[in-house]
Residue frames as qw, qx, qy, qz and C-alpha x, y, z in Angstrom:
[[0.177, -0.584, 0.763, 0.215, 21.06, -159.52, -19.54],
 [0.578, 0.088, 0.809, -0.054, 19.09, -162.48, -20.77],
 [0.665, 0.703, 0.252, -0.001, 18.02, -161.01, -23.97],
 [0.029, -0.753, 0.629, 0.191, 21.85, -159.93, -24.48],
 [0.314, -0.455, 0.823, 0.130, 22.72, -163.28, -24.46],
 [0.616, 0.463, 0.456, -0.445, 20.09, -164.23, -26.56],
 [0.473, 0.862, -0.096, -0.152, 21.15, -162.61, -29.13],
 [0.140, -0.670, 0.729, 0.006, 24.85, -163.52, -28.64],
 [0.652, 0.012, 0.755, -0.067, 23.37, -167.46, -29.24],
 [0.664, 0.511, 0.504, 0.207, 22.00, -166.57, -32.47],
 [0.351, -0.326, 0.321, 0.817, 25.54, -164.92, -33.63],
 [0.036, -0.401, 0.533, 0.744, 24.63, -165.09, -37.16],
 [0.194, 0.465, 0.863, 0.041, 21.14, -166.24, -37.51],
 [0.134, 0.138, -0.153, -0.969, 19.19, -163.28, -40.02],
 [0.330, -0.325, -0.641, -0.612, 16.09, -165.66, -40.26],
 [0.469, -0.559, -0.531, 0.431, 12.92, -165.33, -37.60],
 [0.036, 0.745, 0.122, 0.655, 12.05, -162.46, -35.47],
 [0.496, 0.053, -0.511, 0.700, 12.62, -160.47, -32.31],
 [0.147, -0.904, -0.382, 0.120, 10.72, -158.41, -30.07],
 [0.158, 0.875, -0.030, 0.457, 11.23, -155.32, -29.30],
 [0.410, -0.860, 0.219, -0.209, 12.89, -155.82, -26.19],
 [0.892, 0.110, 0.241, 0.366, 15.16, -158.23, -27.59],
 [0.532, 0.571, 0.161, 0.604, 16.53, -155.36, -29.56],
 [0.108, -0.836, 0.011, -0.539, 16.38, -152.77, -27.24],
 [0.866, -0.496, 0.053, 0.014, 18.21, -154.40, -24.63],
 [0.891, 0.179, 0.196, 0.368, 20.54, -155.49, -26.81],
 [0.299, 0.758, -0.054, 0.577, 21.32, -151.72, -28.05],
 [0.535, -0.815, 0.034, -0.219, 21.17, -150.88, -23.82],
 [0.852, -0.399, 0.250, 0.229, 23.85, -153.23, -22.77],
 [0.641, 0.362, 0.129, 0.664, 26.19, -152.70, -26.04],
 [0.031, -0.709, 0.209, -0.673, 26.36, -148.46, -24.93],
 [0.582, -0.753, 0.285, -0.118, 26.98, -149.63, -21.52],
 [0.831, -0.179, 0.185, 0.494, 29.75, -152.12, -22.53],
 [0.603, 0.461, -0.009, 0.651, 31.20, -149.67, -25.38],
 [0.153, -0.915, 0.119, -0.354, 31.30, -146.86, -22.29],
 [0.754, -0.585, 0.295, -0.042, 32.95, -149.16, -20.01],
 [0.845, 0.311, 0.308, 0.306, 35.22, -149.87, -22.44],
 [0.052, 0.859, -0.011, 0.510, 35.73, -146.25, -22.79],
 [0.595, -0.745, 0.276, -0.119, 36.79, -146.11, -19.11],
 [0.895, -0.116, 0.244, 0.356, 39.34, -149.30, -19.37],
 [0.682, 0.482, 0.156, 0.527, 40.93, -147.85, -22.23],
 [0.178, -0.957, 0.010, -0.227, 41.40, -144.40, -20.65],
 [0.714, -0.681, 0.157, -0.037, 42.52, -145.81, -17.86],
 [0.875, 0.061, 0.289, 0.384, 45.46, -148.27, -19.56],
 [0.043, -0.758, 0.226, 0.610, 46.17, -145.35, -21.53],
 [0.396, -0.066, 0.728, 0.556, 45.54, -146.39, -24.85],
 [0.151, 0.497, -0.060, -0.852, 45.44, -143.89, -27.17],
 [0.315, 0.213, -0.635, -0.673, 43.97, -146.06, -30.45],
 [0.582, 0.029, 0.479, -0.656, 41.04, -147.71, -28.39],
 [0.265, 0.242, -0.890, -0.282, 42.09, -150.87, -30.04],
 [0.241, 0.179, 0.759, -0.578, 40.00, -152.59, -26.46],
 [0.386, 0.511, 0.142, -0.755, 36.80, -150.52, -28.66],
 [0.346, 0.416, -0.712, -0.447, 37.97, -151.55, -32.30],
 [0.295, 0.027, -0.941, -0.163, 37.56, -155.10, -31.39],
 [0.287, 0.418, 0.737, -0.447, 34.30, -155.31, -29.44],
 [0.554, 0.594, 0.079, -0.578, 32.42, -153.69, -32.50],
 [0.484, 0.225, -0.774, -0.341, 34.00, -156.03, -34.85],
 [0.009, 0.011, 0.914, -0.405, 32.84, -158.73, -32.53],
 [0.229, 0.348, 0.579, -0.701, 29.52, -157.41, -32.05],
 [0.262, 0.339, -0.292, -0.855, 28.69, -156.52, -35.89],
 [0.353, -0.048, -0.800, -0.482, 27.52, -159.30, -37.02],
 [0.099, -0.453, -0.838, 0.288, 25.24, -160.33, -33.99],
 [0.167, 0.498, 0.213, -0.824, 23.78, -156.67, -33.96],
 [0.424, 0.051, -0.601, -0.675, 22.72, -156.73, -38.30],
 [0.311, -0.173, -0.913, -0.199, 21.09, -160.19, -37.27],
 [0.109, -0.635, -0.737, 0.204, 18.70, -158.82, -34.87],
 [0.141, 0.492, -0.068, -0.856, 18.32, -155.77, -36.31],
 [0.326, 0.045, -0.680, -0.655, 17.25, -157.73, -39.50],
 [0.075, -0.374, -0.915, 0.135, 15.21, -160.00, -37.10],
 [0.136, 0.539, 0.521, -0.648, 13.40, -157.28, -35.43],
 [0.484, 0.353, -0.188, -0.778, 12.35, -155.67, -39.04],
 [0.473, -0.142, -0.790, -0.363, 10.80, -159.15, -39.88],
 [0.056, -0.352, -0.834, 0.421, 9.17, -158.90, -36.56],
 [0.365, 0.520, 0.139, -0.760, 7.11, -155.59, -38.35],
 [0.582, 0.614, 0.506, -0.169, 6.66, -157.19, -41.24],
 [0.367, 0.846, -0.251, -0.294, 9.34, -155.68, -43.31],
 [0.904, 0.287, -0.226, 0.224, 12.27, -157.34, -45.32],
 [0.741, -0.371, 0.047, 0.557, 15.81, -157.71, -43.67],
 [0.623, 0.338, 0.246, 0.662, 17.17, -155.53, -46.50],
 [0.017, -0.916, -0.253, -0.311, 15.72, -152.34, -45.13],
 [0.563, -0.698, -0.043, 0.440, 18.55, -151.81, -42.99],
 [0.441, 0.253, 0.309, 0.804, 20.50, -150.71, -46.06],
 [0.043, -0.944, -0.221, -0.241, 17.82, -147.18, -44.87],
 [0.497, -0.813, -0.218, 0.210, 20.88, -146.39, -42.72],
 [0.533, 0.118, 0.307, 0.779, 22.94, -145.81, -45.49],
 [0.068, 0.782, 0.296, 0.544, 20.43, -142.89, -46.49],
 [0.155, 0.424, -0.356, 0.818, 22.33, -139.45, -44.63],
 [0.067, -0.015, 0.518, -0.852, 19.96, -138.76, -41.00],
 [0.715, 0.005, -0.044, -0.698, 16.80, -139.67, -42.61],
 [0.860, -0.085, -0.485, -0.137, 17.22, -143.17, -43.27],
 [0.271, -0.011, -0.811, 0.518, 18.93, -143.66, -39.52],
 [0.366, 0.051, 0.457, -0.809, 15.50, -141.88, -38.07],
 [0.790, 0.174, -0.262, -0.527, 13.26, -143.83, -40.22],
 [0.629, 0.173, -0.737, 0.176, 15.28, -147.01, -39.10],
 [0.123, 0.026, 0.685, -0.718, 14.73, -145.66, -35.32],
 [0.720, 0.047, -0.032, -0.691, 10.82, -145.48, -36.18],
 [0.817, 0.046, -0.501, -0.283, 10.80, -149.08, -37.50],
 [0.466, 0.196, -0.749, 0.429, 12.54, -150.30, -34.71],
 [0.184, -0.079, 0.638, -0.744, 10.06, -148.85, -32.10],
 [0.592, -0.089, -0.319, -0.735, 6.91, -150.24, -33.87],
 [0.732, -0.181, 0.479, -0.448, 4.87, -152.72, -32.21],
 [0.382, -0.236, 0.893, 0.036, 4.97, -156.54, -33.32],
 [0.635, 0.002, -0.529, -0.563, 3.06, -157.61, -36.33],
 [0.582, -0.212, 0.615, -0.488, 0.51, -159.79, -33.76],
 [0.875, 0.329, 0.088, -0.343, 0.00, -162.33, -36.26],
 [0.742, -0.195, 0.460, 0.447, 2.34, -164.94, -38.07],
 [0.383, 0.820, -0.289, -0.312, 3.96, -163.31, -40.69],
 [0.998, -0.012, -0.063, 0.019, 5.97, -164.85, -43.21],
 [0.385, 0.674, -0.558, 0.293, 8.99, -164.75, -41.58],
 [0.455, -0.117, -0.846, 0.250, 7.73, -167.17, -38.95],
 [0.374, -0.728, -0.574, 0.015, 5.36, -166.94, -35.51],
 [0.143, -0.890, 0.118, -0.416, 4.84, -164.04, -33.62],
 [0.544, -0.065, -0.736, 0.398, 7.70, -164.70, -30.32],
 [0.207, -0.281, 0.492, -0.798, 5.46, -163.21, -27.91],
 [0.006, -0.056, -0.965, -0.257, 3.43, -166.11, -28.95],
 [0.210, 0.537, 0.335, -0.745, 0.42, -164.26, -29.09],
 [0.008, 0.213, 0.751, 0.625, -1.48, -164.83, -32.48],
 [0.428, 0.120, 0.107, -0.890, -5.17, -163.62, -33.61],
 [0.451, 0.250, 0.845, 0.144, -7.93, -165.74, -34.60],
 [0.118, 0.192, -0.338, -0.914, -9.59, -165.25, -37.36],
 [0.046, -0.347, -0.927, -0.135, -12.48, -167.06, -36.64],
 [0.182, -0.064, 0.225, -0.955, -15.65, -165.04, -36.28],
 [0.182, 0.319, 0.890, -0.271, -18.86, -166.16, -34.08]]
């Protein structure tokens, strides 16, 4: 829940990076609210899951921004997210980049946040 809210602090921040479990949380908790959400609405009986409608407007912008973070945590530009426009390939190629490991080094989109860095000194 703490990396939910994380993310929910920096609404609408697209600079910086994210781990991976920053993002992957973040997706975890949004399919458990938009199911439970699912349920409510059932329940009320409401048939244009308006309840739905507005949590994903709500949510859009905070989701792009760490979705752009987490591809500057690999090392890519923000702009690749436009791959999910491309039919089923660019949404699996967007799932790939999303599971890659941290670029362990600063990159320039700022420090690594597992704060883990390399030296580059050699004895």
């Amino acid at each position: 829940m703490n990396y939910y809210v994380s993310v929910l602090k920096k609404y609408a921040v697209f600079s910086g990076r994210s781990r991976r479990a920053e993002y992957w949380y973040f997706a975890l908790f949004n399919i458990i609210f938009s199911i439970a959400l699912g349920i409510v609405s059932s329940v009320i009986n409401d048939n244009e899951n308006i309840i739905s409608i507005l949590y994903s407007l709500a949510i859009l912008i905070p989701g792009l921004a760490v979705s752009v973070r987490r591809l500057h945590d690999i090392g890519k530009s923000g702009w690749m997210i436009l791959l999910f426009l491309i039919p089923l390939i660019g949404a699996i190629w967007l799932l790939v980049l999303m599971c890659l490991d941290s670029n362990p080094a600063e990159n320039k989109y700022g420090p690594n946040p597992k704060g883990a860095t390399i030296s580059s000194t050699i004895n």
